[in-house]
FIFI-174115 format. One record per residue: residue in one letter; x, y, z of N, C-alpha, C in turn. Coordinates in steps of 0.2 Angstrom, whole numbers, padded with zeros to 4 digits, always signed. Each point is the difference from the previous one (the first is absolute). Example, Ala and Ser with C-alpha at 12.3 -4.5 7.8 and 13.67 -1.06 7.14 Angstrom:
2
A+0066-0028+0039-0004+0006+0000+0004+0006+0000S-0002+0005-0004+0004+0006+0001-0004+0005+0003
END
This chain:
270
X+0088-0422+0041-0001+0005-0005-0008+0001-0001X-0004+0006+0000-0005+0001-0002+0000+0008-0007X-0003-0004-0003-0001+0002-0008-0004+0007+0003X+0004+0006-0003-0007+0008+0000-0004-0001-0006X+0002-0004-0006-0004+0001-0007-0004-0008+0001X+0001-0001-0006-0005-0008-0004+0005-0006-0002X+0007+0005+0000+0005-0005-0001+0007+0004+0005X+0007-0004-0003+0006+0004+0004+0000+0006-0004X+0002+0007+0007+0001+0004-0003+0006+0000-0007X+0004-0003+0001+0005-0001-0005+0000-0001-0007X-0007-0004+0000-0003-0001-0007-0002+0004-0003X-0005+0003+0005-0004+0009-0004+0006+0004+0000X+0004+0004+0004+0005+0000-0002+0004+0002-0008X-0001-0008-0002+0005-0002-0006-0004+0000-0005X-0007+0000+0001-0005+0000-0003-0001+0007-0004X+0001+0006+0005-0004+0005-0002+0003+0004-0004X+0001+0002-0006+0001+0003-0006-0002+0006-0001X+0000+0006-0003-0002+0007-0003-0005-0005-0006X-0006+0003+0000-0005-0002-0006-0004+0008-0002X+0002+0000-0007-0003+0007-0001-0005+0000-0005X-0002-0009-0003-0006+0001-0003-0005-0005+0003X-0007+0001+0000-0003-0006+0003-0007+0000-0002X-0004-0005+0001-0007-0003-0006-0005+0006+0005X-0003+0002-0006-0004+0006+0002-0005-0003+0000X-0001-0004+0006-0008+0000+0004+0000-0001+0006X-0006+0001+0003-0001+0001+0007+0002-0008+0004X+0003+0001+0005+0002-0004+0005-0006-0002+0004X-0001-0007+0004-0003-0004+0001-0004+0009+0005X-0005-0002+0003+0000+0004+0006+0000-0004+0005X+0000-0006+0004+0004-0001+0004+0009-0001+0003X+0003+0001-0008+0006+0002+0000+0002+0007+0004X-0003+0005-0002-0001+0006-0001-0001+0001+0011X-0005-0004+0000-0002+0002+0007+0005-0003+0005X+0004-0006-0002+0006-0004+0001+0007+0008+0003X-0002+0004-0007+0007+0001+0001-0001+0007+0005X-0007+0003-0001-0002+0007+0004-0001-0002+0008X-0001-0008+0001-0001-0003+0007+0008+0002+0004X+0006-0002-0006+0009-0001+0001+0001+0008+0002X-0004+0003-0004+0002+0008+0001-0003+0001+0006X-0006+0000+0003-0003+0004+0005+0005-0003+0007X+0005-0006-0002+0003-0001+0006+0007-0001+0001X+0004+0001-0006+0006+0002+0000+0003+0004+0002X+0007+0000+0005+0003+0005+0005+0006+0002-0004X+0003+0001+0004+0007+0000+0000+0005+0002+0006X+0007+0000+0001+0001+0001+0007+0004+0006+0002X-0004+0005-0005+0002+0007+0002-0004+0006+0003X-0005-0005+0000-0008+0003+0005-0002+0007-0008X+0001+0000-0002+0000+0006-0005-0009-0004-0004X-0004+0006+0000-0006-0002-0005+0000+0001-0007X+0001-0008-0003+0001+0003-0008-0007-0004-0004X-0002+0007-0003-0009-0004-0004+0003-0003-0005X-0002-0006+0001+0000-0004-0008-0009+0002-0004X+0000+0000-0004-0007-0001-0004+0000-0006-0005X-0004-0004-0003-0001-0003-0004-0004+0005-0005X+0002+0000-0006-0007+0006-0003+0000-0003-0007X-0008-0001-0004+0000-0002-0004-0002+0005-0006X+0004+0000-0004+0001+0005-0005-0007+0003-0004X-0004-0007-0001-0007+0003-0003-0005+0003+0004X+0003+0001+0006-0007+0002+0005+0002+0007-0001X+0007+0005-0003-0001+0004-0002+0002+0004-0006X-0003-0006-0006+0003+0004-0007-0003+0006-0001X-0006+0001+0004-0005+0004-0003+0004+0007+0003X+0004+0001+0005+0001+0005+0005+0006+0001-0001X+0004-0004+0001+0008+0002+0001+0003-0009-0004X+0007+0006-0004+0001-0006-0005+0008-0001+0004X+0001-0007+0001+0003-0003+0004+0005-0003-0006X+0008+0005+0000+0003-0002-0006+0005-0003+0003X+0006-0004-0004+0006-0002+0001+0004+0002-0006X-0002+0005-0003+0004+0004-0006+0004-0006-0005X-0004-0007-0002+0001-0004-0003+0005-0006+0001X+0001+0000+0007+0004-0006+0002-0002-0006+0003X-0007+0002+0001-0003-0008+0002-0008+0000-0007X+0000-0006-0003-0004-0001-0001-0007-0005+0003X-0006+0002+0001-0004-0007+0001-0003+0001+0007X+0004+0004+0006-0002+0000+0006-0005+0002+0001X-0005-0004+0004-0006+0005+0000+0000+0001+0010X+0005-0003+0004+0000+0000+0007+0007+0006+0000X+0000+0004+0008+0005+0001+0001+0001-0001+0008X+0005+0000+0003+0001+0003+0008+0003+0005-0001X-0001+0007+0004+0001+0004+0000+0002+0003+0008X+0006+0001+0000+0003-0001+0008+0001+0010+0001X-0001+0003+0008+0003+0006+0000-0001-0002+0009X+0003+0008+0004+0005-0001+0003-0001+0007+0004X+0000+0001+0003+0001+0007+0004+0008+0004-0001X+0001+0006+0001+0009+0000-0002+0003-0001+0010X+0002-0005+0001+0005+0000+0004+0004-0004+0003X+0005-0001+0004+0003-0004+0001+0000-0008-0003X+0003-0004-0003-0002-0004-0002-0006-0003-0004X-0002+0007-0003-0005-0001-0004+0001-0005-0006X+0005+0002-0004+0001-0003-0005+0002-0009+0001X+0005+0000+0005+0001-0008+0001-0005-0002+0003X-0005+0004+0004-0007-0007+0000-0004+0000-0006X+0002+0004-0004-0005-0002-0005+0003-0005-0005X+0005+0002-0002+0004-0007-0003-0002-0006+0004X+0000-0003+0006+0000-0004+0004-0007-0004-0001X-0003+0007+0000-0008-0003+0001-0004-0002-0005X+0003+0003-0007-0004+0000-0005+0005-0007-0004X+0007-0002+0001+0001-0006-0002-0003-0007+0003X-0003+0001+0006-0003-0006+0004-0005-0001-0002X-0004+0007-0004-0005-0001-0003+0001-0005-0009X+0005+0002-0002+0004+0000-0006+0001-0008+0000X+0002-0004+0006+0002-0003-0001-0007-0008+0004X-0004+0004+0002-0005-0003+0000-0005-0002-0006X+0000+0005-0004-0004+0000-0008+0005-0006-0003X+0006+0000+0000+0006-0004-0003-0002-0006+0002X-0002-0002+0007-0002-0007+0003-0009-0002-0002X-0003+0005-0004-0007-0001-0005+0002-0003-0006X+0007+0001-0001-0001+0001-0008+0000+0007-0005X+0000+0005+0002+0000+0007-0002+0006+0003+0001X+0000+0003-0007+0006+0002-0003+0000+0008+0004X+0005+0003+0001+0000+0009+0001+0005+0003-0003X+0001+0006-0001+0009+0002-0001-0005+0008+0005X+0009+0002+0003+0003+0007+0004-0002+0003-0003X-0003+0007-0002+0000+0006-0004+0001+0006+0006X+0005+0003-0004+0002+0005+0004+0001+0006-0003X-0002+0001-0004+0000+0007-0005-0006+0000-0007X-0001-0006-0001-0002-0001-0008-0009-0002+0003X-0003+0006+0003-0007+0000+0002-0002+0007+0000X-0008+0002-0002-0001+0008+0004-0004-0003+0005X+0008+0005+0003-0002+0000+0008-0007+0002+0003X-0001+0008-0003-0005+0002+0002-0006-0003-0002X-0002-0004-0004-0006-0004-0001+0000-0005+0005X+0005-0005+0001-0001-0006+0006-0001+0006+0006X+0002+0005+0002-0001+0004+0006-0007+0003-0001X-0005-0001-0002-0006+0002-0001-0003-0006+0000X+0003-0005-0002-0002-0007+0000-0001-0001+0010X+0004-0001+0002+0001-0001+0007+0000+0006+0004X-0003+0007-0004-0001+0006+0007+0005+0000+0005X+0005-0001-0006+0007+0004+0004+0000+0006+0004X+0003+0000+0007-0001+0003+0005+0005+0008-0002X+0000+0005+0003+0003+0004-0002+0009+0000+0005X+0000-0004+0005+0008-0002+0004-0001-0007-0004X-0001-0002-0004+0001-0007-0005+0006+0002-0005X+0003-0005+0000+0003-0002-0007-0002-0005-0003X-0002-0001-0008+0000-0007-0003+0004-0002-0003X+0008-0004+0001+0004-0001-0007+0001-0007-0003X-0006-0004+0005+0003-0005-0004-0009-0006-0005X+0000-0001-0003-0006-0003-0003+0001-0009-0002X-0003-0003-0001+0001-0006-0004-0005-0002-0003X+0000-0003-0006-0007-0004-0004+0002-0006+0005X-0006-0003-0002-0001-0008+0004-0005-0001-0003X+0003-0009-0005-0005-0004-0003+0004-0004-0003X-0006-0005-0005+0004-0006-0003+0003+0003-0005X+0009-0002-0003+0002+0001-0003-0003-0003-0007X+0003+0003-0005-0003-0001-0007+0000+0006-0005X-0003-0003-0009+0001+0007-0003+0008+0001-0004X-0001+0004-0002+0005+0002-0005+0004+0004+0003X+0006+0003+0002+0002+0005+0004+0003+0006-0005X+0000+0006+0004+0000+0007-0004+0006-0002-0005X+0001+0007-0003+0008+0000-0001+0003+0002+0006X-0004+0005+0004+0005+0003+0005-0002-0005+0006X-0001-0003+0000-0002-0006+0005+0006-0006-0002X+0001-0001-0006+0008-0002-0003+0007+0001+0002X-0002+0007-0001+0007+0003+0002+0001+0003+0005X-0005-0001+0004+0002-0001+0009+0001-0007+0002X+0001-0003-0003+0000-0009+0002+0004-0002+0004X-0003-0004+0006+0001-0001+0006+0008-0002-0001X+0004+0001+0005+0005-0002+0001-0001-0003+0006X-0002-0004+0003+0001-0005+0005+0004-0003+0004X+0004-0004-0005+0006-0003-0001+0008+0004+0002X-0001+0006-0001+0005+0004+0000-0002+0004+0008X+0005-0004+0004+0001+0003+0007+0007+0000+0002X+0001+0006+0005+0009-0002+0002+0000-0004+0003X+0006-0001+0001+0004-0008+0000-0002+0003+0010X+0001-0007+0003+0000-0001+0009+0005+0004+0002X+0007+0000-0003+0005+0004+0004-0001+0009-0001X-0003+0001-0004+0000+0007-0002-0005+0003+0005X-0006-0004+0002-0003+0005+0004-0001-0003+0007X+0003-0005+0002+0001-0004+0007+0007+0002+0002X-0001+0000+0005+0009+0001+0004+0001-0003+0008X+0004-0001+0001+0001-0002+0007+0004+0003+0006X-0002+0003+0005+0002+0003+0003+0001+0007+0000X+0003+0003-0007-0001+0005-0002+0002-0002-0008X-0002+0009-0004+0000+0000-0006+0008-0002-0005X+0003+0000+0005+0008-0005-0004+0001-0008-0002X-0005-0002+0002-0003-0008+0001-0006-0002-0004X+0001-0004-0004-0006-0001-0003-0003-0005+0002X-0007-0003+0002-0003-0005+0002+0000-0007-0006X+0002-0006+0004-0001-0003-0005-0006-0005+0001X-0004-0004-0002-0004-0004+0000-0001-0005+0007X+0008-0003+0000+0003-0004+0005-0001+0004+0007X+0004+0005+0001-0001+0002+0007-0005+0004+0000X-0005+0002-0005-0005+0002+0004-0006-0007+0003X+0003-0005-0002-0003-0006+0005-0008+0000-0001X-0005+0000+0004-0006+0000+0000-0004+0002+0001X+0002+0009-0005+0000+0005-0003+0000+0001-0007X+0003-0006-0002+0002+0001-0007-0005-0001-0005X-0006-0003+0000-0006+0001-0003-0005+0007+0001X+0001+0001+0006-0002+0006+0002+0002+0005-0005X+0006+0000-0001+0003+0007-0003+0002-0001-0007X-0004-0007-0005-0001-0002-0004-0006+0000-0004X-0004+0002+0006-0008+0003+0000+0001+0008+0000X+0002+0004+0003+0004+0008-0001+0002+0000-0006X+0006-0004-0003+0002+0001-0007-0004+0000-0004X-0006-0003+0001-0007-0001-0007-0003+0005+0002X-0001+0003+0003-0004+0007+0002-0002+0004-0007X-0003+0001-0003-0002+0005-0007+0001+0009+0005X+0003+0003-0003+0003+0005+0001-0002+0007-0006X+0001+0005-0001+0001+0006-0005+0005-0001-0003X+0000-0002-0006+0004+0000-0008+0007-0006+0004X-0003-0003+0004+0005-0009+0002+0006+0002+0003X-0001+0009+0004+0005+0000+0003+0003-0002+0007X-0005-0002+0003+0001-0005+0009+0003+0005+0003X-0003+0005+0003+0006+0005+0005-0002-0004+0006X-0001-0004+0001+0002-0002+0007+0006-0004+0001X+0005+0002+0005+0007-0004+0003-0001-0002+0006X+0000-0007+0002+0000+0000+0004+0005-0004+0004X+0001+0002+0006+0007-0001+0006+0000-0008+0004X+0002-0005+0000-0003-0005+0006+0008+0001+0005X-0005+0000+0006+0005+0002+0006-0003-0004+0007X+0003-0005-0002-0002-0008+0006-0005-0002-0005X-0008+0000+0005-0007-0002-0002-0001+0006+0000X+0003+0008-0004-0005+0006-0001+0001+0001-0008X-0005+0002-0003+0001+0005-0005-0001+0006-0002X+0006+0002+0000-0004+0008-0002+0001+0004-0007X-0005+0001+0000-0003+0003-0008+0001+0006-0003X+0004+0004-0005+0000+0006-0003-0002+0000-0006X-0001+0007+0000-0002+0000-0009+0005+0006-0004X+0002-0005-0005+0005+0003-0003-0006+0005-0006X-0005+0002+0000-0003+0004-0003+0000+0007+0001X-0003+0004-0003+0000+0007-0003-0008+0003-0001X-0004-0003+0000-0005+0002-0002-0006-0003+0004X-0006+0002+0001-0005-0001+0005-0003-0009-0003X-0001-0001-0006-0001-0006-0004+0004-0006+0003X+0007+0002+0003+0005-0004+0003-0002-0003+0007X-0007+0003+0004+0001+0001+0006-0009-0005+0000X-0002-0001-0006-0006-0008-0002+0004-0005-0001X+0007+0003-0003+0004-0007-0001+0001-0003+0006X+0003+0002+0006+0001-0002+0005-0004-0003+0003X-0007+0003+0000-0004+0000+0004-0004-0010-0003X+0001+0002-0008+0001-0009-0003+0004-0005+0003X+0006+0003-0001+0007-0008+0003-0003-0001+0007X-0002+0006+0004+0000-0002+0006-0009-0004+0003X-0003+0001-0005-0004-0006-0002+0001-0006+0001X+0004-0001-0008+0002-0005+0000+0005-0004+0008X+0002+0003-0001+0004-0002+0009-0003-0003+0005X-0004+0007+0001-0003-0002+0005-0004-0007+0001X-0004-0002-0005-0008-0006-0001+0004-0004+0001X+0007-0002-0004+0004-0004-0002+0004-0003+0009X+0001+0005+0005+0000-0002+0004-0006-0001+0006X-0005+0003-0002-0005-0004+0005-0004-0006-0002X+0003+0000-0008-0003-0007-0002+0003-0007+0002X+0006+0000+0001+0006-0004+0000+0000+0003+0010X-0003+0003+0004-0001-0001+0005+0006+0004+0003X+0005+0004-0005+0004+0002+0005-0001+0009+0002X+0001-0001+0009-0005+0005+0004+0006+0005-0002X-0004+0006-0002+0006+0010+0001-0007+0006-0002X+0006+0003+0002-0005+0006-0004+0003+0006-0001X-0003+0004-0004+0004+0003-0002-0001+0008+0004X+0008+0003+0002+0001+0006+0006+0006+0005-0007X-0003+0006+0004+0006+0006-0002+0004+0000+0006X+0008-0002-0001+0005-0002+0005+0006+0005-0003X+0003-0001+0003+0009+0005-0002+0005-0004-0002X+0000-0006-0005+0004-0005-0001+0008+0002-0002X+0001+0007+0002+0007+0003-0002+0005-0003-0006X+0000+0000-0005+0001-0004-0004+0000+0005-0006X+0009+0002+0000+0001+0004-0006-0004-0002-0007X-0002+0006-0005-0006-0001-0004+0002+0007-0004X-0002-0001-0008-0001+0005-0003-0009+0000-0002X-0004-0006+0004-0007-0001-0002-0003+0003+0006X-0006+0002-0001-0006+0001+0005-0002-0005+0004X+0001+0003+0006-0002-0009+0004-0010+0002+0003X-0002-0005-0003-0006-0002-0001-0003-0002+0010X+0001-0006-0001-0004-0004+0007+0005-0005-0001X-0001-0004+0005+0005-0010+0002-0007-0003+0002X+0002-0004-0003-0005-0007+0000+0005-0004+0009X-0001+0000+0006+0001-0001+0006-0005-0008+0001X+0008-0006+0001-0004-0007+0002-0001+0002+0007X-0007-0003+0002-0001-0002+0006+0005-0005+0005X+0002+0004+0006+0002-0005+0002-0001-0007+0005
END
């Protein structure tokens, strides 16, 4: 087994939390260079270019005011990720931006997903958003701390609350539900997908095991659902090249009655 972080992925992992208020002072600046060194090098495996930025808020109080309409307090770092519009644009940015998410996690540094509660058009003047760009998704990043809003309260993380193995695994097809047991040496893997932080903890990812494949749907509706995925299969993915086991992920025809959108199949090497 070789470690992608500083520890088992499974730690950070279990580790990382939504954190919406955090101690309003500047981070180390070798920290800082730590984490813009992770960004200039992180992939993903949909070949798709997605900018991450690190941006510090006071370099533009003076110019553009960088709001989260009161749901984080204390942040003074963001990552700010966007994307070109195309094909699998939105699952590599989910993909690319928790690697990043989850490397801060392995610092020590708190994040949470914002997916609406930011003006947008200020972080896009922030980062000279391109005009075939989308920005939709933002994160503070820092040390947790501070008192938290009221509305910072009353979004309070649910973490805990995920569905259950059999609701979003299945076996062979969607009449079957996966159990821990016969997904064998997979079962952590897709234990690792169930902790995925998702839009409002809803998991649209289903996903199918048939022999050593899996194939991935999103039971969503909306474009936000399409970062979700691009998160679980994240998680997925690291969890198998950390644990050494060889696939990759193909758009196949796994013919496989569905009322879900079929995404991609995670394909073991044979």
């Amino acid at each position: 087994m070789s470690l992608i972080f500083n520890k088992p992925l499974t730690e950070i992992i279990k580790d990382r939390y939504s954190v919406r208020n955090y101690e309003d002072k500047a981070l180390p600046k070798n920290l800082t260079e730590e984490i813009e060194n992770y960004i200039s090098k992180v992939d993903n495996p949909f070949k798709v270019k997605v900018r991450i930025h690190l941006i510090k808020k006071d370099t533009y109080k003076d110019v553009i005011k960088l709001g989260t309409y009161g749901v984080i307090k204390g942040a003074n770092y963001y990552l700010v990720s966007a994307c070109e519009k195309e094909e699998f644009a939105l699952e590599a940015l989910g993909y690319t931006l928790e690697k990043v998410i989850l490397y801060c996690t392995s610092l020590g540094l708190g994040t949470v997903w914002l997916g609406g509660t930011f003006s947008k058009g200020e972080y896009a003047k922030a980062i000279n958003l391109k005009e075939n760009e989308i920005l939709p998704i933002v994160s503070p990043v820092g040390y947790e701390g501070g008192k938290k809003s009221l509305l910072a309260s009353l979004m309070a993380d649910h973490k805990n609350k995920r569905k259950s193995y059999s609701e979003i695994f299945f076996y062979e097809d969607f009449n079957t539900p996966l159990s821990s047991e016969v997904a064998g040496e997979y079962s952590e893997a897709l234990e690792m997908v169930r902790l995925a932080p998702s839009a409002m903890n809803k998991q649209p990812w289903r996903i199918v095991k048939v022999k050593d494949d899996l194939h991935i749907y999103n039971s969503g509706k909306i474009d936000m659902n399409k970062i979700d995925i691009g998160i679980a299969l994240c998680h997925l993915n690291l969890y198998m090249n950390e644990k050494g086991i060889s696939g990759e992920f193909k758009v196949t025809n796994p013919n496989i009655e569905s009322k879900y959108k079929y995404v991609i199949s995670w394909i073991r090497n044979k």
